[in-house]
MMTF fields as JSON, N, C-alpha, C and O atoms, coordinates in Angstrom:
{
  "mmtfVersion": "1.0.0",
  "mmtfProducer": "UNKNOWN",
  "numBonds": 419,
  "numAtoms": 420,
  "numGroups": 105,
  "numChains": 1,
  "numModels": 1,
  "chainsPerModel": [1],
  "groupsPerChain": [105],
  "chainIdList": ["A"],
  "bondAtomList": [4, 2, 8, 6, 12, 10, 16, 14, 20, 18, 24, 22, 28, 26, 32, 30, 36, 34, 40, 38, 44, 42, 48, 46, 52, 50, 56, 54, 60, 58, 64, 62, 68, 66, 72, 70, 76, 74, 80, 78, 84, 82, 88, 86, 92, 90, 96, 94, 100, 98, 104, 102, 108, 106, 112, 110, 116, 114, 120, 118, 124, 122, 128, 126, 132, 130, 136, 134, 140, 138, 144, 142, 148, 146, 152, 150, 156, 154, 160, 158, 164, 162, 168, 166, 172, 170, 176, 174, 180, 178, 184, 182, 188, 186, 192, 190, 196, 194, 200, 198, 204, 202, 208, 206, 212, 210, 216, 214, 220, 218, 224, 222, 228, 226, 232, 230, 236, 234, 240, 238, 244, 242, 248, 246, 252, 250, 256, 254, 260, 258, 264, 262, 268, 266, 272, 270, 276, 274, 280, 278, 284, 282, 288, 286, 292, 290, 296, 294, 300, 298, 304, 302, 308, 306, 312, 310, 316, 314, 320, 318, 324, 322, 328, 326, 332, 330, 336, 334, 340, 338, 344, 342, 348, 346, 352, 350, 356, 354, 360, 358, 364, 362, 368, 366, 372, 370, 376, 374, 380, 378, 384, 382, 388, 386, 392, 390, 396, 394, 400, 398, 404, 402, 408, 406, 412, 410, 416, 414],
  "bondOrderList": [1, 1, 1, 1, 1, 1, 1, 1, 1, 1, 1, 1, 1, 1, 1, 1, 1, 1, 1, 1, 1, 1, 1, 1, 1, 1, 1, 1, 1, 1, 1, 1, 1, 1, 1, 1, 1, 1, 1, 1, 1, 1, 1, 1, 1, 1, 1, 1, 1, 1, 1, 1, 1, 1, 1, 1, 1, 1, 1, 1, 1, 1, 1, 1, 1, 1, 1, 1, 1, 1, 1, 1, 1, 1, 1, 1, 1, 1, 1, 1, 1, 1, 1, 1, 1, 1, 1, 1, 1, 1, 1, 1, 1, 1, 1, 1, 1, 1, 1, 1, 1, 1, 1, 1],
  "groupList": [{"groupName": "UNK", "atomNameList": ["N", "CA", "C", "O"], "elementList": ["N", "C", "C", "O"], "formalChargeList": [0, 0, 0, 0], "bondAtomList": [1, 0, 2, 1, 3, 2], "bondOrderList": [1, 1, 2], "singleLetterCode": "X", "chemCompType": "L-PEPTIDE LINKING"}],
  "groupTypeList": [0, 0, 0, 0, 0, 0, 0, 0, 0, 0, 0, 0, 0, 0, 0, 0, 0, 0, 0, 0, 0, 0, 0, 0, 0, 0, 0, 0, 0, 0, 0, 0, 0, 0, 0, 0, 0, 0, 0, 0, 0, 0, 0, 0, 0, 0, 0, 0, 0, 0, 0, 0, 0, 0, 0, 0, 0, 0, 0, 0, 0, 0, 0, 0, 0, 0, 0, 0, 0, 0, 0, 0, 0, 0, 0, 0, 0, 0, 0, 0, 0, 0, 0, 0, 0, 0, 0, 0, 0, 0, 0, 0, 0, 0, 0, 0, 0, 0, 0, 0, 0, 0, 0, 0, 0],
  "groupIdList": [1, 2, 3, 4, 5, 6, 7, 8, 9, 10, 11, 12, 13, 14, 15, 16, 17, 18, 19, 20, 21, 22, 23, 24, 25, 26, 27, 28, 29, 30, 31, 32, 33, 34, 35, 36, 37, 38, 39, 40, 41, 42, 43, 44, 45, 46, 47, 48, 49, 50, 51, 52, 53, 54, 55, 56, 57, 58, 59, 60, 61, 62, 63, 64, 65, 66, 67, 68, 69, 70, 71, 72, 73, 74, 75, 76, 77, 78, 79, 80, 81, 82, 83, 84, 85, 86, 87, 88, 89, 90, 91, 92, 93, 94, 95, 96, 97, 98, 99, 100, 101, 102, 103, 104, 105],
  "secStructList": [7, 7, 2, 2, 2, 2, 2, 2, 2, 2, 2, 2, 2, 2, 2, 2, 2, 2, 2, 2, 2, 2, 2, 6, 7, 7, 1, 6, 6, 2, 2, 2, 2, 2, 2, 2, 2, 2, 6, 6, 6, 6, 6, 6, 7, 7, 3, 3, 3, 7, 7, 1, 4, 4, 4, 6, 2, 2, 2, 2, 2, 2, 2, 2, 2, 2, 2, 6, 6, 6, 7, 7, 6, 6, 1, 7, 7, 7, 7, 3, 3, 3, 6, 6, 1, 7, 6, 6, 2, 2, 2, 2, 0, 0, 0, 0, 0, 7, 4, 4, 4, 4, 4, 4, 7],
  "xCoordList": [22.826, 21.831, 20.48, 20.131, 19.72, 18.539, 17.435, 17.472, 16.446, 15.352, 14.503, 13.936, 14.246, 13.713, 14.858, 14.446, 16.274, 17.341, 16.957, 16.815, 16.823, 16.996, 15.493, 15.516, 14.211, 13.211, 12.882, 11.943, 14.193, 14.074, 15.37, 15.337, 16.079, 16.93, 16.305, 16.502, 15.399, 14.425, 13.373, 12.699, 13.375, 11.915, 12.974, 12.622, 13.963, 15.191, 14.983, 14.691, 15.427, 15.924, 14.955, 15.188, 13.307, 12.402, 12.199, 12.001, 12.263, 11.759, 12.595, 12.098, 13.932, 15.294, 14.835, 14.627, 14.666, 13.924, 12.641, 12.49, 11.835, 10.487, 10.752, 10.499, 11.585, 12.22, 12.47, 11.769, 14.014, 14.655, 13.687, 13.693, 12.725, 11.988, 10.832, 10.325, 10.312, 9.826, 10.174, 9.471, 11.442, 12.42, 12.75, 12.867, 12.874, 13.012, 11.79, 11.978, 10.073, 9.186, 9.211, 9.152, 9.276, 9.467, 7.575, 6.505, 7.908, 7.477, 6.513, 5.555, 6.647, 6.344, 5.023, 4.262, 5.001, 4.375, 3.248, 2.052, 4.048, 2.907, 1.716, 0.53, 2.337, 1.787, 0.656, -0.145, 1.234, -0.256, -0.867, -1.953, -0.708, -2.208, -2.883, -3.801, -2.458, -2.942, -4.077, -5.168, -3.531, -4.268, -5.416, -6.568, -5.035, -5.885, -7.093, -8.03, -6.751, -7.786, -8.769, -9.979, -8.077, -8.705, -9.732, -10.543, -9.307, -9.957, -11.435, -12.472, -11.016, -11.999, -13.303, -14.492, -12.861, -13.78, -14.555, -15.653, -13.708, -14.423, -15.613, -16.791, -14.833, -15.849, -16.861, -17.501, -16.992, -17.815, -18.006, -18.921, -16.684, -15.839, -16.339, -16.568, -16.474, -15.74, -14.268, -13.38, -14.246, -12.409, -12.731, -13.512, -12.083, -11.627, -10.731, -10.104, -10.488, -8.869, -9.166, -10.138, -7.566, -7.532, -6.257, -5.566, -6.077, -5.105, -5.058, -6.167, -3.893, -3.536, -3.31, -2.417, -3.611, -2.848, -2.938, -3.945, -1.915, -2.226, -2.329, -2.537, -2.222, -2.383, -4.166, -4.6, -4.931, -6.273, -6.569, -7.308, -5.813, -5.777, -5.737, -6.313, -4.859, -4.464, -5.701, -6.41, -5.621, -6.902, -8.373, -9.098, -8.484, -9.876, -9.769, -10.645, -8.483, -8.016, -8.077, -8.5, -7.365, -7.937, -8.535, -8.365, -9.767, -11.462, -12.002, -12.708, -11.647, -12.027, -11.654, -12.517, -10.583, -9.918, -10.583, -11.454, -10.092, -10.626, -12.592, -13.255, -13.163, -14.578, -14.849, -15.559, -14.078, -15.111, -13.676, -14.054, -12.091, -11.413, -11.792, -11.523, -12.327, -11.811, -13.135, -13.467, -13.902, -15.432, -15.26, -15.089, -15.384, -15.208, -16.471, -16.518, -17.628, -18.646, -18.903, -18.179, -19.879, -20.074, -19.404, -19.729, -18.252, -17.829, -18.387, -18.957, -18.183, -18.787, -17.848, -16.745, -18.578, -18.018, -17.005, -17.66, -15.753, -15.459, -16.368, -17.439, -16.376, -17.106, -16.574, -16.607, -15.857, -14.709, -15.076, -16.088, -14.457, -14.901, -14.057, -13.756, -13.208, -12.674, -12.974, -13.833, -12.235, -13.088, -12.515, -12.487, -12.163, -11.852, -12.4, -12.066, -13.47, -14.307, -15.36, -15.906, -15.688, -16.704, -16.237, -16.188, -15.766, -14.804, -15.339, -14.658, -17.036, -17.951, -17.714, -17.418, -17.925, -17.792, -16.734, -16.779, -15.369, -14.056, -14.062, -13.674, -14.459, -13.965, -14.533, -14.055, -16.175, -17.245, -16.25, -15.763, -15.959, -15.164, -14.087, -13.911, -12.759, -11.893, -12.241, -12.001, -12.847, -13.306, -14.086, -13.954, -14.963, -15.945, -15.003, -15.11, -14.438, -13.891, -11.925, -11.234, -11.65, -9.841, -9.379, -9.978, -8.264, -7.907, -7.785, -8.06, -7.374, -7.254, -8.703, -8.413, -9.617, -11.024, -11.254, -11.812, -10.828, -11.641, -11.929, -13.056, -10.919, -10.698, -11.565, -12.048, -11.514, -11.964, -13.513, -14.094, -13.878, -15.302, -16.638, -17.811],
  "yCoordList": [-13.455, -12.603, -12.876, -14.054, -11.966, -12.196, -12.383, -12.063, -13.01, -13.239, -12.194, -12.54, -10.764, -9.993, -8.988, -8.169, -9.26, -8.838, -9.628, -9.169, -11.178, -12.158, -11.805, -11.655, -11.745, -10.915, -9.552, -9.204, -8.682, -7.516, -7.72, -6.91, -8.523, -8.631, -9.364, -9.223, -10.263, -10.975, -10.104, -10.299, -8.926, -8.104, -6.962, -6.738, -6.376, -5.601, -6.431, -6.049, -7.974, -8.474, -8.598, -8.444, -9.043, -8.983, -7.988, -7.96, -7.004, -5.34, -5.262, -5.073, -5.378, -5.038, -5.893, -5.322, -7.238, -7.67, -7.692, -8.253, -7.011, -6.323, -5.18, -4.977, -4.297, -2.755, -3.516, -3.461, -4.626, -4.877, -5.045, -4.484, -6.034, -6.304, -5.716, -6.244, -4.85, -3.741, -2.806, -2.487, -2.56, -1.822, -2.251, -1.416, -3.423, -3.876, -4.225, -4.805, -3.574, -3.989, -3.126, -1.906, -3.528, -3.336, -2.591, -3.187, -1.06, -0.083, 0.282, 1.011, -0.124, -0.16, -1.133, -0.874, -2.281, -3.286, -2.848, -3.116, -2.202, -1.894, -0.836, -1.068, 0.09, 0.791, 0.684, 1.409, -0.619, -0.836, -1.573, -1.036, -2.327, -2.858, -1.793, -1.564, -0.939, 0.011, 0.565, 0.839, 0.746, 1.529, 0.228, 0.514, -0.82, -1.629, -1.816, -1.883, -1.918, -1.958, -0.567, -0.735, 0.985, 1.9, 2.296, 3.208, 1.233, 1.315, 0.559, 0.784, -0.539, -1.512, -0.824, -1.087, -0.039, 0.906, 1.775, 2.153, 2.213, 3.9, 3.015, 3.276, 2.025, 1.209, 0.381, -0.319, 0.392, -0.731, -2.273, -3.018, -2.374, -3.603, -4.655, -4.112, -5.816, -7.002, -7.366, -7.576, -7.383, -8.019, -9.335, -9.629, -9.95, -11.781, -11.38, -10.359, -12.375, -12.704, -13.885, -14.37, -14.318, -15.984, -15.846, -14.834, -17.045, -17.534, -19.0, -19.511, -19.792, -20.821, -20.94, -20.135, -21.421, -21.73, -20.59, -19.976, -19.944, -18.923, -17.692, -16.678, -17.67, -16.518, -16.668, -16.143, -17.601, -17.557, -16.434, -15.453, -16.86, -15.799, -14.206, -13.443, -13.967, -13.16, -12.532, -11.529, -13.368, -12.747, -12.206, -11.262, -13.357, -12.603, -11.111, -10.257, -11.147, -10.002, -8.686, -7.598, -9.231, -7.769, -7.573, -6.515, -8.409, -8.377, -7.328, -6.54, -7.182, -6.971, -5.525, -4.655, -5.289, -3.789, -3.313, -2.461, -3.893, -2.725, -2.745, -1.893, -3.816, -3.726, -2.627, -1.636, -3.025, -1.599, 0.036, 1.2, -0.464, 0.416, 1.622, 2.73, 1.715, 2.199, 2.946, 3.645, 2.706, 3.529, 5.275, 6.057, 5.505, 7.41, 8.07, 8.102, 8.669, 9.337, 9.785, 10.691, 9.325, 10.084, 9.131, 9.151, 8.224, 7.526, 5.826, 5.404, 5.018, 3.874, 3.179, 3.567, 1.89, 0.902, -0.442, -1.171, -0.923, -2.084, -2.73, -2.436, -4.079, -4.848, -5.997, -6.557, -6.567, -7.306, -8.832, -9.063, -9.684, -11.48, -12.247, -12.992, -12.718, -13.742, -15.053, -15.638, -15.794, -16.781, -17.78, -18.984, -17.428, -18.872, -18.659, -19.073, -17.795, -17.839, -18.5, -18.345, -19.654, -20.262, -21.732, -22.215, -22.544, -23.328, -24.645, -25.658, -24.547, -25.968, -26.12, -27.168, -24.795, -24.929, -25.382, -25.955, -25.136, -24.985, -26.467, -27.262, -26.554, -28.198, -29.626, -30.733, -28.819, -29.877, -29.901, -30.945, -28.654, -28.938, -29.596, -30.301, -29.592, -30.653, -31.497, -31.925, -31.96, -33.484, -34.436, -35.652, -33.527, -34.19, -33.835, -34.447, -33.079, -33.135, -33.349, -34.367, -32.174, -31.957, -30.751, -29.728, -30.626, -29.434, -28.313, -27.116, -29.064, -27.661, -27.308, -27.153, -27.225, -26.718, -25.534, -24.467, -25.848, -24.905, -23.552, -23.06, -23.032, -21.954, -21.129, -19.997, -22.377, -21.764, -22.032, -21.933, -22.347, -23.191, -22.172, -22.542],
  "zCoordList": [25.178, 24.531, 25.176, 25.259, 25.62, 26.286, 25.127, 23.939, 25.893, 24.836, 24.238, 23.202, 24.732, 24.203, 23.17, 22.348, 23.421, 22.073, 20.673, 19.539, 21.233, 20.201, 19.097, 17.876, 20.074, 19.128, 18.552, 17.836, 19.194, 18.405, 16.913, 15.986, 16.925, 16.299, 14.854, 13.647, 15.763, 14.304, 13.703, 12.692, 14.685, 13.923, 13.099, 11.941, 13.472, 12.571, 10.74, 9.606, 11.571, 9.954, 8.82, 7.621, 9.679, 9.047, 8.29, 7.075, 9.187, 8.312, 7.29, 6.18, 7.406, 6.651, 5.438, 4.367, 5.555, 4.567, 3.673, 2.588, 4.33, 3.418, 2.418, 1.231, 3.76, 2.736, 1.591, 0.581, 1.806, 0.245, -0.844, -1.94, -0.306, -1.227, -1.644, -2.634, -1.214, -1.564, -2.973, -3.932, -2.655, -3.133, -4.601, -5.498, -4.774, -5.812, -6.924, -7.993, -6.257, -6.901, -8.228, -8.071, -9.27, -10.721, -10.533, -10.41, -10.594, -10.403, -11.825, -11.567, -13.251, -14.046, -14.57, -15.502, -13.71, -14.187, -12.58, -12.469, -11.64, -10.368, -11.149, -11.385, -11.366, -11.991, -13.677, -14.267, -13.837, -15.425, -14.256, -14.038, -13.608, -12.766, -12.748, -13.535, -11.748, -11.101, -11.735, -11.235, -13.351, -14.392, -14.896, -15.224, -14.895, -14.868, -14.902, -15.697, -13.36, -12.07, -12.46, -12.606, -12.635, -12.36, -13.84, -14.002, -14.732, -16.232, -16.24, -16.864, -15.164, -15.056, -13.979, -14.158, -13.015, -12.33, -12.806, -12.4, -14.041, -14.581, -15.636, -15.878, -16.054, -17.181, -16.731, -17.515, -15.957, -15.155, -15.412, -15.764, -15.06, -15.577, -14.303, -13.222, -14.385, -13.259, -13.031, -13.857, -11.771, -11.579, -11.012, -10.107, -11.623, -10.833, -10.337, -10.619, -9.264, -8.809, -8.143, -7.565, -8.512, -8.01, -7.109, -6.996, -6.493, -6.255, -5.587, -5.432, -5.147, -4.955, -3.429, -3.168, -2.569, -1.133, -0.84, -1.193, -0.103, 0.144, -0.475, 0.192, -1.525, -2.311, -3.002, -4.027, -1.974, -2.21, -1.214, -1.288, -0.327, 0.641, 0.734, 1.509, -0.322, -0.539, -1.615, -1.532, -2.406, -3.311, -2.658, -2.971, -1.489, -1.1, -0.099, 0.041, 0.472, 1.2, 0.609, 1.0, -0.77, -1.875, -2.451, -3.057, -2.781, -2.737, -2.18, -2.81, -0.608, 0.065, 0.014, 0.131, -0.13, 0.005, -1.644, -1.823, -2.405, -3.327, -3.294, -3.885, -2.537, -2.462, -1.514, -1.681, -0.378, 0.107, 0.748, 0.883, 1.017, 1.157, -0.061, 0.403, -1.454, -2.519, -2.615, -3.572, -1.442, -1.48, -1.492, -0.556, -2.975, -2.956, -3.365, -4.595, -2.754, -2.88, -4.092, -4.505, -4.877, -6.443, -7.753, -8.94, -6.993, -8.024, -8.011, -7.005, -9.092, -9.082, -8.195, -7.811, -7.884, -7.088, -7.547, -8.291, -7.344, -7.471, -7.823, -7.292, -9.031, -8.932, -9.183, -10.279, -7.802, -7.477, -7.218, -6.555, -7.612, -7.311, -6.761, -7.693, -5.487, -5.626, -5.967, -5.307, -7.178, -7.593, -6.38, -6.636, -5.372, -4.374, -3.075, -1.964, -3.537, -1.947, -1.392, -0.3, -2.751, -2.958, -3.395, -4.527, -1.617, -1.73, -1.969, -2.126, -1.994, -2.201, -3.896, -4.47, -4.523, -6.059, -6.624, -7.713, -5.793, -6.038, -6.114, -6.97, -5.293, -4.938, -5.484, -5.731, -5.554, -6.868, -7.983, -8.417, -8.448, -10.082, -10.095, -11.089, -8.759, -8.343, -8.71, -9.839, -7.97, -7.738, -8.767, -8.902, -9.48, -10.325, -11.965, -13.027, -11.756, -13.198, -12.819, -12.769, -12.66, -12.521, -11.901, -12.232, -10.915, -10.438, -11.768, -11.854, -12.501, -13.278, -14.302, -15.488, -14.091, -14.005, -12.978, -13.233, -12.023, -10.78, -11.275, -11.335, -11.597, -12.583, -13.789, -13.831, -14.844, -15.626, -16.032, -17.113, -14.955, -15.237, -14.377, -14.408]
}
């Protein structure tokens, strides 16, 4: 098997594996975020989002998208926070008190 089979064969299984799981996203619970999110816009709400390791990651990524992807002329703006983008604070409250502070403090 040559080496450029062996990496199309891993990019097949990959995909094959996103579809599945895709597929299986419980469509119901996607959808009340959604409404969520879009309750918290019309109201002129704040959104947090957190996350852990990499799903800090993830949180500031979609900071980012609903901060400025969701920009529609005439309507209000996201007013979006990742609370883990502010990793000196994160880490004062670690340290000086307990990981599980970072959060809610």
């Amino acid at each position: 098997m040559s080496k450029s089979k062996s990496i199309a064969d891993t990019i097949r299984t990959y995909t094959k594996e996103v579809s599945a799981t895709l597929a299986q996203l419980p469509i119901g619970s996607v959808q009340q975020i959604v409404e969520t999110l879009e309750a918290a816009l019309v109201n002129n709400k704040q959104v947090f989002l957190i996350g852990n390791g990499g799903s800090a990651a993830t949180a500031s990524h979609f900071a980012c998208d609903l901060a400025k992807s969701t920009i529609t002329p005439g309507r209000p703006r996201f007013k979006v926070i990742p609370l883990t983008d502010n990793m000196p604070l994160l880490s004062a409250w670690a340290n000086d008190t307990a990981y599980e502070n970072v959060f809610s403090e």
